[in-house]
N, C-alpha and C positions, 0 to 999 in steps of 0.2 A: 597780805592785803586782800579785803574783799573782792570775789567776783561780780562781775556785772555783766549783762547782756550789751553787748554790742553796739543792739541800737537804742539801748537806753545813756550809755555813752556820751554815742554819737550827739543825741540830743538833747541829753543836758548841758552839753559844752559848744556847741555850735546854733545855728540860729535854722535850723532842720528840725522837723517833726518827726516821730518815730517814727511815723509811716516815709517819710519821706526818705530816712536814714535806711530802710530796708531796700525802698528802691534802687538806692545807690549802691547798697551792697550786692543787690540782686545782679547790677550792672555791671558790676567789678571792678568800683571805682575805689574799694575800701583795704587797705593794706597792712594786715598785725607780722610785726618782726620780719617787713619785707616781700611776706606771702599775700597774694590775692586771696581773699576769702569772701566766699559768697554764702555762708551757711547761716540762716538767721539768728539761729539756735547759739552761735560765739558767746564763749563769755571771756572778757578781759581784764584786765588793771592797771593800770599806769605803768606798773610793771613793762607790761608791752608796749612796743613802737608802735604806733597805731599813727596810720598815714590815712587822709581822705582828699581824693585829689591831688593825688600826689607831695602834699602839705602834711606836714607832721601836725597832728591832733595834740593840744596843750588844754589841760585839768583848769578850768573856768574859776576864777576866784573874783567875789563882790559880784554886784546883783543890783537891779535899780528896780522902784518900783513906781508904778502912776497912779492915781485914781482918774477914774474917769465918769463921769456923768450921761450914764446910757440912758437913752431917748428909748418911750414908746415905738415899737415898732421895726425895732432892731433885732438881729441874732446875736446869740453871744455865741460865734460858733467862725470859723475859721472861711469856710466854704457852703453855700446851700442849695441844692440841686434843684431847689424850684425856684432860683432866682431872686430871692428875697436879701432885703439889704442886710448886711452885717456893721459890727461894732469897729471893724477893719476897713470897712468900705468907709467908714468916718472919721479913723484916726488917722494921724500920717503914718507912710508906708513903715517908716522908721520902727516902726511898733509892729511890725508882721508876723516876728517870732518871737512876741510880749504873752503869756499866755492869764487866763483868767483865774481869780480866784471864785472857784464857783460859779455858778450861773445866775441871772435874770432871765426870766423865760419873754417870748416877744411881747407880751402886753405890757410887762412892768418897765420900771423904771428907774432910779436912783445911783446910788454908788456904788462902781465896781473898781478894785483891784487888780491890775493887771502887774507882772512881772515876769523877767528872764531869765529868774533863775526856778526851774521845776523842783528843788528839794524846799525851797522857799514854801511857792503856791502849793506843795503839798501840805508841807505842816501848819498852814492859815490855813486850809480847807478843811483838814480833820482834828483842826482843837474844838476846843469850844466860846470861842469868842465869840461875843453878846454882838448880835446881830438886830437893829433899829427900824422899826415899819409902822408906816401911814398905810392902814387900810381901809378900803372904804367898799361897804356891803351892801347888796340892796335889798335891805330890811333891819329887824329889829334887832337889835346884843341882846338873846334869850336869857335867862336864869341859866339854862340848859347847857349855854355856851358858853356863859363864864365861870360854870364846876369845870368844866371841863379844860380852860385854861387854867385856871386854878389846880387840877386834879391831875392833867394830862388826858392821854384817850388811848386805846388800842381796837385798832378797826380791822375788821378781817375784809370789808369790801372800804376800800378808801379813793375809789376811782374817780368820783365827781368831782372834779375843780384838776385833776391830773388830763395829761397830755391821751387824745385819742388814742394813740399806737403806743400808747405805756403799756409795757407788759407787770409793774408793779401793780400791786392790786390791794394788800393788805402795807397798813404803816402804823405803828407807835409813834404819840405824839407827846414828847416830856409836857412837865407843866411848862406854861409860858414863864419868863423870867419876869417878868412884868410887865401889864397892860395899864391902858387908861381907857377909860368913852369917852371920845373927844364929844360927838354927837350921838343922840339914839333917837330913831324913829323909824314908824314902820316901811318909810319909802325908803332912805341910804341912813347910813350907821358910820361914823368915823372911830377908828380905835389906833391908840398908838402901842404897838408891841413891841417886845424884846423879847428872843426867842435865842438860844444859842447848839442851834443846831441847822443843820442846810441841807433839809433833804428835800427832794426832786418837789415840787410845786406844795410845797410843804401846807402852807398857809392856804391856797385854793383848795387843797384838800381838805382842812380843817375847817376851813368855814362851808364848803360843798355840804357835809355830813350833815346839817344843821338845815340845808335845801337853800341855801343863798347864794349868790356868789360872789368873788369877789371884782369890783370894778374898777378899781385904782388901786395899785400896791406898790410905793415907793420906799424906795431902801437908803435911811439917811445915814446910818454909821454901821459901821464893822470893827467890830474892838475898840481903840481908841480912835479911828479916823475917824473925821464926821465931813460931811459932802460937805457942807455950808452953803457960800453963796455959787460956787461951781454950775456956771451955766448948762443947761442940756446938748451933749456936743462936743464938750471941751474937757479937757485934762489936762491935768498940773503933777509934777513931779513930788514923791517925800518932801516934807520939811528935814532939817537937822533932829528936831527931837520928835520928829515920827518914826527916824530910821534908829535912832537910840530905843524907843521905847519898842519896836520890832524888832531890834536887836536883845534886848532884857529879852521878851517873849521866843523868842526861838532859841535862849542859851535856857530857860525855863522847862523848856520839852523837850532839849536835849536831857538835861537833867531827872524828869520827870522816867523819860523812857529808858533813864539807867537806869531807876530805881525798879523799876518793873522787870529788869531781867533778873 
């Protein structure tokens, strides 16, 4: 049976963060075959007895997942040291240890995926499912900017439209999956994209290059989900054949990453 780090374990099976799951080990509240172990560095397998709080640790099976319609002005982020509201501070608590798939950074907007089980939100976050966006620019959809949707791009300075304290600097941008001009003028620009890749402020960066930026970016689907009429604020659980066709897609990338060994 594969190894595994301790407090990655810990936190795929219980409603603890990694960080949280080290604390406790650091505390000596965590217990493999018996023995107190504080070493972060453990690795385990079901194999072993593994007690936390004195409660025997049992291997997490099934997984629920939400959407949820995050609002302007929100963090998609657990905790934030300068006081800024998060996506938690709006959901109920119940959802604490719900984690995200991916991010919206705080100006944007639309549909996020949250889930409890991390093997889940991992493999939504590194496929490539077609990702839905309302942007809107203020200025013109160049010649310039749609080769480059069209074409893709690779930037060795990609900074404008990224987060001040990003230490990314350079980024490859595939071609877009498909765009439309919703509007074009030289004052704001609407375009509706599909892009199937989620990398850090992706699309502020891509329009940045071009000297624009971006001033509304709403995120309507992710793979087969679509936000719909989902108020700003509020979340709703899977349908039945949202959790069937998430189930096709992750028996797909199981499949996919056997072939690759």
């Amino acid at each position: 049976m594969e190894l595994t780090r301790l407090n990655k374990m810990i936190s795929h099976n219980t409603h603890y963060s990694r960080r949280e799951a080290d604390e406790l080990i650091k505390a000596g509240h965590v217990k493999v075959d018996g023995n107190v172990v504080q070493d972060l560095s453990t690795q385990v397998s079901f194999k072993n007895k593994i007690e936390l709080n004195g409660k025997a640790l049992f291997e997490k099976h099934g997984y629920s997942v939400i959407v949820y319609h995050k609002q302007k002005g929100e963090l998609v982020s657990k905790k934030d040291d300068r006081g800024r509201k998060t996506i938690y501070d709006t959901l109920p608590s119940k959802f604490a240890h719900y984690l995200s798939v991916g991010r919206l950074d705080f100006a944007s907007e639309g549909l996020l995926l949250l889930c409890d089980s991390p093997s889940v939100v991992s493999a939504l976050m590194h496929g490539d499912l077609e990702r839905v966006y309302y942007v809107k620019i203020n200025g013109l959809v160049s010649p310039a900017m749609e080769k480059a949707m069209q074409e893709g791009l690779s930037l060795e300075d990609a900074r404008r439209g990224g987060h001040a304290k990003s230490e990314i600097h350079a980024m490859d941008f595939a071609p877009f999956v498909n765009y439309r001009i919703i509007k074009n003028s030289p004052t704001f620009s609407t375009i509706k994209v599909t892009i199937n890749e989620g990398k850090n402020r992706e699309l502020r960066r891509f329009f940045g290059y071009f000297d624009v930026d971006v001033v509304d970016l709403k995120r309507v689907s992710y793979g087969k989900i679509d936000l719909g009429m989902l108020k700003p604020g509020k979340h709703r659980f899977f349908s039945a054949s949202e959790y069937t066709a998430l189930r096709d897609y992750l028996e797909y990338v199981k499949k996919e990453q056997g072939n690759d060994q």
